[in-house]
C-alpha positions as CSV (number, residue, x, y, z in Angstrom):
1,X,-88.2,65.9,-231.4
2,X,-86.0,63.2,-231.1
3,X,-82.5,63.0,-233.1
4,X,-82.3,60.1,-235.5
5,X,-79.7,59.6,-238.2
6,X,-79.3,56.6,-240.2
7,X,-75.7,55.1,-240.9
8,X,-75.5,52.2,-243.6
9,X,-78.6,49.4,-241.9
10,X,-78.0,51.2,-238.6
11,X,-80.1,54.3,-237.0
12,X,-78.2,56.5,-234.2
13,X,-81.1,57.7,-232.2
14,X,-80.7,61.3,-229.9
15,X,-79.1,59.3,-227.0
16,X,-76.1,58.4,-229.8
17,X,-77.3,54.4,-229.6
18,X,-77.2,52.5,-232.4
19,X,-79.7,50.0,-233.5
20,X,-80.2,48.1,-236.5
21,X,-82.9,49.2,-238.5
22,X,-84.1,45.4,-239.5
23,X,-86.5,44.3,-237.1
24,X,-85.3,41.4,-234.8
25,X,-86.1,38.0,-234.7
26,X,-89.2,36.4,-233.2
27,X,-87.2,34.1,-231.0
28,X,-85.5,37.5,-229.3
29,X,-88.9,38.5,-228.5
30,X,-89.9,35.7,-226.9
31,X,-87.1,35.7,-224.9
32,X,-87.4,38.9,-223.9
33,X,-91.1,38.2,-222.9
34,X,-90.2,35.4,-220.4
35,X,-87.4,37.2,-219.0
36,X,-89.9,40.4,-218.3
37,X,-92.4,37.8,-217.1
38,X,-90.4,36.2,-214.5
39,X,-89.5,39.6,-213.6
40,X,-92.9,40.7,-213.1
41,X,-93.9,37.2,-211.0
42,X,-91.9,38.6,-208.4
43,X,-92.9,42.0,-208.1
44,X,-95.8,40.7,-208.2
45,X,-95.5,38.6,-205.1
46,X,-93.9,41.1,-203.7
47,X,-97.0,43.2,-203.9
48,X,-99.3,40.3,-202.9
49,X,-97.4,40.6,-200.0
50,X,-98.5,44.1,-199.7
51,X,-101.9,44.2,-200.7
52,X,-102.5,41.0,-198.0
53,X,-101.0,43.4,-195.5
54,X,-104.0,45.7,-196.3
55,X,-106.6,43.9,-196.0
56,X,-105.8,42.4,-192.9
57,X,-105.7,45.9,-191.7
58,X,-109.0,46.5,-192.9
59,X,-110.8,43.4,-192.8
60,X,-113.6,44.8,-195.6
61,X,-115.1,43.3,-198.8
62,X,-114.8,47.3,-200.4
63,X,-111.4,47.0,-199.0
64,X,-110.7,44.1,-200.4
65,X,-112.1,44.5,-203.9
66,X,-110.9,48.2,-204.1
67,X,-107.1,46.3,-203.7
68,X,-107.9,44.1,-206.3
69,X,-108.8,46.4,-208.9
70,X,-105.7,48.4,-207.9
71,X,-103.5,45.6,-207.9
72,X,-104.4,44.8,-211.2
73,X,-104.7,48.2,-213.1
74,X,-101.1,48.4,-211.6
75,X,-99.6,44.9,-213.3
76,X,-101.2,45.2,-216.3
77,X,-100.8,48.9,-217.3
78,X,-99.1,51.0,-214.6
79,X,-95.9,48.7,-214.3
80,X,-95.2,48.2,-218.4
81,X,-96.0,51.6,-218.9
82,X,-93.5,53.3,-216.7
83,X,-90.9,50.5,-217.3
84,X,-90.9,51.4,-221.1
85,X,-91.2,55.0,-220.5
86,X,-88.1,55.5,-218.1
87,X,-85.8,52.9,-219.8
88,X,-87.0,54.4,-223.8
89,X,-88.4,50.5,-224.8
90,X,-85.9,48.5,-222.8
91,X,-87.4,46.4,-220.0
92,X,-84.9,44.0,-218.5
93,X,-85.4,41.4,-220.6
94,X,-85.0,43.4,-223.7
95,X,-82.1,44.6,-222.0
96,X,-80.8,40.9,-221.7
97,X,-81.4,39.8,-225.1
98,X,-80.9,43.0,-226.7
99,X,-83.0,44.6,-228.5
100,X,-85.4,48.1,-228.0
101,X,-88.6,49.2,-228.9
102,X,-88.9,52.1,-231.0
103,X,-91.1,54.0,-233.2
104,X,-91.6,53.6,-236.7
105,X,-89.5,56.4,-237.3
106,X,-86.4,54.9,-235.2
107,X,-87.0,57.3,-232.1
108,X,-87.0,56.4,-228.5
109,X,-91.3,55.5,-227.7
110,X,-92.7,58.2,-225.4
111,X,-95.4,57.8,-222.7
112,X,-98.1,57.9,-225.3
113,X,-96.8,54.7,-227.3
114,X,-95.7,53.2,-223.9
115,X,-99.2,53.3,-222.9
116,X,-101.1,51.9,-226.0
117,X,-98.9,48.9,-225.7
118,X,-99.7,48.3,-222.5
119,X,-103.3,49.1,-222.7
120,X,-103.5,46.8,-225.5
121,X,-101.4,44.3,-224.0
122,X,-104.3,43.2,-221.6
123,X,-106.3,41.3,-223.7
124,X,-104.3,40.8,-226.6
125,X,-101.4,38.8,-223.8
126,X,-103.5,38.2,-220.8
127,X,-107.1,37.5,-221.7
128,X,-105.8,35.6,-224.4
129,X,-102.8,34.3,-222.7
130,X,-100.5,35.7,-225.9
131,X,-102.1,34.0,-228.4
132,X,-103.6,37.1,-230.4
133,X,-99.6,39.0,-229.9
134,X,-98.2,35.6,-231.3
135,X,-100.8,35.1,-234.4
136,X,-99.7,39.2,-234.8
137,X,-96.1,38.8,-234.5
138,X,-95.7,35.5,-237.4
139,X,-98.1,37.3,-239.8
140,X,-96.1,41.2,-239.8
141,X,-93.7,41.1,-241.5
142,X,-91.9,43.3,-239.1
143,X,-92.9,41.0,-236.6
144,X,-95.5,43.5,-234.5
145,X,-97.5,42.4,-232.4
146,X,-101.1,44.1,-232.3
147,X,-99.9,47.1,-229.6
148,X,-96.9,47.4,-232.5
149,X,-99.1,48.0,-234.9
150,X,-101.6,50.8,-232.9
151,X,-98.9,52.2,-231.1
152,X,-96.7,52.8,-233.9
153,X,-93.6,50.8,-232.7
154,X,-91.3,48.1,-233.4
155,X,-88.4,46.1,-232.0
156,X,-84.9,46.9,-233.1
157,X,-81.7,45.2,-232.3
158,X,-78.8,47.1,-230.1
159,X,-76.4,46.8,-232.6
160,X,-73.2,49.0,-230.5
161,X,-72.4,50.9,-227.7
162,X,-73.3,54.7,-227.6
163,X,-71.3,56.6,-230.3
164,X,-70.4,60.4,-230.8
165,X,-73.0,61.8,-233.0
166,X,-71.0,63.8,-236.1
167,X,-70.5,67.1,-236.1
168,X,-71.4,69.3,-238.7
169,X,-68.7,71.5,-240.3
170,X,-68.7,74.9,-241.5
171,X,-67.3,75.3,-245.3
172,X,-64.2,77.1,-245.2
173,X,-65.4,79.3,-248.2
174,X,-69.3,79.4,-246.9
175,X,-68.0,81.3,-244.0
176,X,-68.3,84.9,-244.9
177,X,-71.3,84.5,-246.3
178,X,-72.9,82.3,-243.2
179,X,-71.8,85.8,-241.0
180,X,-74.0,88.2,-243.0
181,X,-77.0,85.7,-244.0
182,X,-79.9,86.0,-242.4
183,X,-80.7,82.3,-241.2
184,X,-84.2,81.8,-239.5
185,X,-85.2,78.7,-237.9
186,X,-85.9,76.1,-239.4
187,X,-88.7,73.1,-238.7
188,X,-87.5,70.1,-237.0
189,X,-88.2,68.1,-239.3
190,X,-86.1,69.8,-242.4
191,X,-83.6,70.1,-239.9
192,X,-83.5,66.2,-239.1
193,X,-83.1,65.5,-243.0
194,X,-80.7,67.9,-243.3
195,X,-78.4,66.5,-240.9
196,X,-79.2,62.9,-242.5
197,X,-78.2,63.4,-245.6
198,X,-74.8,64.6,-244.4
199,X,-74.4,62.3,-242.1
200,X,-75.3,59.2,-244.6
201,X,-74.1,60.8,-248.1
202,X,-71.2,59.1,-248.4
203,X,-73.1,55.9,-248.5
204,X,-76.0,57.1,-250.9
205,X,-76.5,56.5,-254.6
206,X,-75.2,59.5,-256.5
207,X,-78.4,59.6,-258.3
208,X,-80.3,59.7,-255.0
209,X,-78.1,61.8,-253.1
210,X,-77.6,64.1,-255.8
211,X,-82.0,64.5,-255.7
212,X,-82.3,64.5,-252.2
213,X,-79.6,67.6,-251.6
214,X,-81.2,69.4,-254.3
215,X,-84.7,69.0,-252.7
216,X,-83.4,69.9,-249.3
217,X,-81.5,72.6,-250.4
218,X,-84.2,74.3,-252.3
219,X,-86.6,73.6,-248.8
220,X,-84.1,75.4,-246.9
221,X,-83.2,78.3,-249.3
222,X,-86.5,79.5,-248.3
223,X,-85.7,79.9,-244.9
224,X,-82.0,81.8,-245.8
225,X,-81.7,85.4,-247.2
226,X,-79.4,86.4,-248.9
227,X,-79.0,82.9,-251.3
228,X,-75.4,81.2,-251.1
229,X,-72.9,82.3,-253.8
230,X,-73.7,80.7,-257.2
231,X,-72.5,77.5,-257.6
232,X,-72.6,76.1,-254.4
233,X,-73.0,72.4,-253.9
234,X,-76.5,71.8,-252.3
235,X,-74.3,70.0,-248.9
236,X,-72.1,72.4,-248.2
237,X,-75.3,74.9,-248.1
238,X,-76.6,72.6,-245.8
239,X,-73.6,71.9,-243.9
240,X,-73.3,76.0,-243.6
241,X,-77.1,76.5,-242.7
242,X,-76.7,74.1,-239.4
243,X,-73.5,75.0,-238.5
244,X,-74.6,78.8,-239.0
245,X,-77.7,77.8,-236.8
246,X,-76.2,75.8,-234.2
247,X,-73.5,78.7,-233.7
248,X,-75.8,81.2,-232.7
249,X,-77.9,79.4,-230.5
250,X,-75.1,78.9,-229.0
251,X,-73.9,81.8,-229.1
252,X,-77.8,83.6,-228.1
253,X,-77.4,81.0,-225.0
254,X,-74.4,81.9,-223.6
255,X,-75.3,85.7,-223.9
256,X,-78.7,85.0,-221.7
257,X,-76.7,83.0,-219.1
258,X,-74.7,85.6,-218.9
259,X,-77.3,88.5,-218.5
260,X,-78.8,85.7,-215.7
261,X,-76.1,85.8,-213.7
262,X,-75.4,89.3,-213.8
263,X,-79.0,89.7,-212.5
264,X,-78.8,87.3,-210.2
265,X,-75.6,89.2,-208.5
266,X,-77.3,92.2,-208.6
267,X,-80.6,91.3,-206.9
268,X,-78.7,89.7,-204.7
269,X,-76.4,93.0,-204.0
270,X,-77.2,95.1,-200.8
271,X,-78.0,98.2,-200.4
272,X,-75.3,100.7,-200.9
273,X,-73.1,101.2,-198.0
274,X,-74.6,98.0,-196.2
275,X,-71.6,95.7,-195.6
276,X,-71.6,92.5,-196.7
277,X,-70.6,89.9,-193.9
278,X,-70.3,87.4,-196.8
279,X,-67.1,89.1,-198.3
């Protein structure tokens, strides 16, 4: 699950990006789309090119409508799909203009939501030459066009360069307690929140903020034995249950790399009193 954690109108994604949340403008879409269109003319050419070098190779009306089809299927859905699934919703003209797709929940878009956009893309921009994905766009408010809206997506603005996502701290006086606790893992999605809330708090509501760490730290108390001490403000049990976590995955990590490589030197050992030309 990706890593997302919003900062003011901003959301730092897993890859430590931030975007604004708002959805950009209509006019940076556009853009985009004619830059990724003139793109995609010449690739396209370019495999014209290709696909005429076949069929003069095998003069055949199979041949020839088999390259079609393949030609095709590979513009339409092959091309957008990998393009948005290697570059995490930013073709070269998004790139350009910046701005990303996402998903509704400010992650990077997968395969799956790569592929519903591009699937629906056929009709709704070429059958209909873009008329159904502009009618879309002016009538959402968030300015989706129909793929948007099945796929689950949006366009965001690139609002900085990468950034350092925050570290969470250990409470000085949590740490005895964290050491004998027994911490179990805890779903992604608690976890996520969790790290949120710390890392936007400071620019909460105290109402809000004050709700949301009691909620979160009554979700997560079920997951820790023995409770914190009594008293303890619900974000620095947070801040200790992550920390606590983090450190010994860490920690469990490092102890199976090192049982690896002591395996590793020891199938790798000969036989005793077979030199080794090696050493």
């Amino acid at each position: 699950m990706a890593e997302v954690d919003v900062q003011d109108e901003g959301i730092v994604i897993g890859e430590g990006v931030l975007l604004d949340a708002r959805p950009t403008s209509f006019a940076n879409r556009v853009l985009a789309a004619l830059i990724d269109l003139v793109v995609l003319a010449v690739v396209v050419v370019l495999l014209l090119l290709v696909a005429f070098r076949v069929v003069m190779l095998a003069p055949d009306q199979d041949v020839l409508q088999i390259t079609f089809v393949v030609l095709m299927v590979t513009v339409l859905v092959v091309l957008p799909t990998t393009v948005d699934t290697l570059t995490r919703g930013r073709s070269l003209g998004k790139l350009a203009v910046g701005i990303r797709i996402v998903r509704d929940d400010g992650g990077p878009i997968r395969f799956r939501q790569a592929l519903v956009r591009a699937l629906v893309g056929v009709p709704e921009l070429w059958l209909t030459a873009g008329s159904v994905a502009l009618i879309t766009s002016l009538v959402n408010p968030q300015g989706k066009r129909l793929g948007d809206l099945l796929a689950g997506t949006y366009a965001v603005r690139v609002r900085g360069r990468q950034q350092k996502p925050s570290v969470v701290v250990m409470p000085p006086f949590l740490a005895g307690w964290a050491t004998s606790a027994d911490v179990a893992r805890l779903p992604d999605g608690l976890a996520l929140e969790a790290r949120q809330l710390l890392g936007r708090a400071a620019g909460l509501h105290p109402g809000s903020r004050h709700a949301l760490g009691q909620r979160l730290a009554g979700e997560v108390a079920r997951y820790v034995s023995p409770g914190p001490p009594p008293g303890t403000h619900p974000e620095a049990f947070l801040a200790a249950v992550l920390a606590t976590r983090r450190d010994r995955e860490y920690a469990a990590s490092t102890r199976a790399a090192e049982r690896a490589a002591v395996e590793s030197a020891t199938l790798h050992r000969l036989p005793h009193g077979v030199p080794d030309p090696a050493r």
